[in-house]
C-alpha positions, 0 to 999 in steps of 0.5 A: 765808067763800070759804076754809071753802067751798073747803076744803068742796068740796076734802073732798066731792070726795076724799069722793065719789071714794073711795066710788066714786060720782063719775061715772067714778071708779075704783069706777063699776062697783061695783053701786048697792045700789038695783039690783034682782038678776035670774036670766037665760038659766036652761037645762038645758044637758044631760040624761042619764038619772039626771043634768042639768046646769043653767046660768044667770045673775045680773046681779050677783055672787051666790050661787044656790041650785037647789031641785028635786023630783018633786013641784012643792009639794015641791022637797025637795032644793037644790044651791047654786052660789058667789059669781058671774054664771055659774052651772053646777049639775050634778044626779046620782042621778035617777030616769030618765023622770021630771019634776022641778020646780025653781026657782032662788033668787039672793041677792047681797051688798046683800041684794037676792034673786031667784027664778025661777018654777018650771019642769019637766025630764024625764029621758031614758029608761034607753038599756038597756032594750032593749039586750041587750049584755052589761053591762060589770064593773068596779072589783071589789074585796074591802074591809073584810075581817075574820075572818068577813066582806067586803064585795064592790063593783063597778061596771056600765056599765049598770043592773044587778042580780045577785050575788057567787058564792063559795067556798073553791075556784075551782072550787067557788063555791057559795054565793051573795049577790044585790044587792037587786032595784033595778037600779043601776050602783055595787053592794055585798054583804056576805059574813058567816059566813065561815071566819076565816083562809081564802081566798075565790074569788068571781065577780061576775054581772050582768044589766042590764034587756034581760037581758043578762048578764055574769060577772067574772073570779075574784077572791080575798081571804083572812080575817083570824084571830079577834082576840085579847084579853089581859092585859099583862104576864099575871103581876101581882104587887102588894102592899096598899097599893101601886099598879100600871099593867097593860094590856089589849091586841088582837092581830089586829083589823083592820076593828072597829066597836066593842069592849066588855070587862068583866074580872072579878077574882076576888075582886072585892075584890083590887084597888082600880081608880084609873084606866081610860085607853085606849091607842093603839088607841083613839086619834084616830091610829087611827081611834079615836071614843070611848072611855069608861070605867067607874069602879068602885071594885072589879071588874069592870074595864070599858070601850066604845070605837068606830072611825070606819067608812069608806065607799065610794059610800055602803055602810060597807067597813072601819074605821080599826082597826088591827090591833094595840095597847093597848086601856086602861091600867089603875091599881089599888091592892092590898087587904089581903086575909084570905089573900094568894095568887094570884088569876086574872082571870076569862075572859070569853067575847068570843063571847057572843051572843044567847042565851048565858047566864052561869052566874054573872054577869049576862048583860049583863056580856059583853065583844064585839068587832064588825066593821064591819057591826056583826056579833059577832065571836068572839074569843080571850082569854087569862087573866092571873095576878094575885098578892097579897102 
């Protein structure tokens, strides 16, 4: 009995000291599950006009989430701290002079939870509004610039307002874009129905709240020229019965959003359509984000396809598009036809807006290019010749 006994107590010790609750076992700091989780030494440790930075700790390690809001029933917005005893949270974006309530929510790994009661802080007010130095202009740039359209972005170091100044001569910016009427220090205009294949001159101005005012140094971008849409190879000779493998390929579209094309053959009943695929231009490589093909069994041969926009500060200024490539792989078949002959790829005008009408097809069965303010860009389209033997 003395034997089992010792042997008993031999297993409970290694037991205990292995789950470290032995009394100054290695595991003795590990927290009890029975602990309760506090929130402490909660401050805003700094404050600006449009951003604070709030500090505080947990007695254990924990992950903590700030809620915050200018409403104290609506703390609409959170900003979570990680895994930790110190937590640092630095807010951005807020509106000047103005309270914000928040909170602080701690959650540890034992599922004990903590919450603070809610406190209020108040943003400083806006150090220029009564300073009428001249506000400083940086980073400006000229992104996403397509046949017809550029997107304009800057900076100030105080919260402004103002516009782009442009024109086709330096000495000659007479036309002009403002910024909306909300004072801010990251800015975006979009400049549309430019002269594709042009050279720009534009200035940027700003005038902060004190109205102080400055004026940027000239900068110049040139356009690109109207893309280019067309069958390859543009002479096509296929017998009935047989199969062919053509392209639809782009020249010169830098900056698309989207591209939808309907190609008509005349007549319809030439070609059997077997597959649509898209090529390299709509591939992920190339910024492509879908690509979906239609699958008639006669013409029209049609597709849509989108690029992944990119964004800068919030505001879209280009798409991954490149410039040029394949667009779709088509795979059709020959169909005996009464007469064999040559039978032309009908043009489609790509520029075909609101309010255009087709003389013989139905509107909607127009072939559009856009760039990447979703703009209808006019573009070039060379026919193919299809013979028929």
């Amino acid at each position: 009995m003395k034997a089992w006994t010792a042997a008993w107590g031999l297993i409970l010790v290694i037991f205990l000291a292995a789950c470290g609750i032995s009394d100054g076992g290695p595991g003795g700091d590990i927290p009890k599950t029975d602990d309760e989780l506090a929130i402490d030494n909660l401050t805003v440790a700094s404050l600006s006009d449009t951003s604070a930075t709030l500090t505080w700790d947990t007695t254990a390690q924990a992950v903590s989430t700030l809620f915050y809001g200018k409403e104290a029933t609506a703390l609409a917005y959170t900003k979570g701290s990680p895994v930790g005893t110190e937590h640092v949270v630095r807010l951005e974006n807020l509106t000047e002079d103005t309270d914000y309530h928040y909170q602080v929510h701690a959650a540890d790994g034992f599922g004990n939870t903590a919450t603070t009661q809610e406190a209020v802080f108040h943003t400083l007010p806006a150090a220029d509004l009564n300073d009428p130095t001249p506000p400083v202009i940086s980073n400006v740039q000229a992104n996403g610039i397509t046949a017809h359209s550029a997107t304009i972005t800057w900076d100030t170091d105080d919260k402004t307002i103002g516009e782009v100044r442009y024109g086709t001569s330096p000495l000659g910016l007479t036309q002009s874009k403002a910024t909306g009427a909300t004072h801010a220090r990251s800015h975006v205009v979009v400049l549309s129905g430019l002269l594709q294949n042009t050279q720009y001159y534009f200035q940027v101005y700003a005038q902060n709240r004190a109205l102080g005012d400055a004026l940027s140094a000239t900068v110049d971008f040139t356009t690109e020229s109207d893309p280019t849409l067309y069958v390859f190879p543009e002479t096509i000779s296929i017998t009935a019965g047989t199969t062919q493998t053509f392209e639809i390929r782009i020249e010169d579209a830098k900056n698309v959003a989207g591209l939808g094309f309907m190609l008509n053959v005349n007549p319809p009943s030439a070609l059997e359509i077997l597959t649509i695929s898209g090529g390299e231009f709509c591939s992920p490589n190339n910024g492509g984000y879908i690509f979906l093909p239609r699958y008639p069994t006669l013409s029209p041969i049609a597709a849509d396809a989108s690029w992944v926009i990119r964004f800068q500060n919030g505001a879209p200024v280009g798409s991954y598009a490149g410039s040029d490539g394949t667009v779709a792989r088509i795979t059709c078949k020959g169909r005996a036809l009464t007469e064999g002959g040559t039978i032309s790829f009908r043009k489609i005008p790509l520029d075909a807006g609101e309010g255009y009408e087709f003389d013989e097809y139905d509107p909607e069965n127009e072939t559009r290019l856009l760039d990447h303010n979703r703009q209808v860009m006019p573009v070039n389209v060379r026919n193919a010749t299809l013979i028929v033997n």
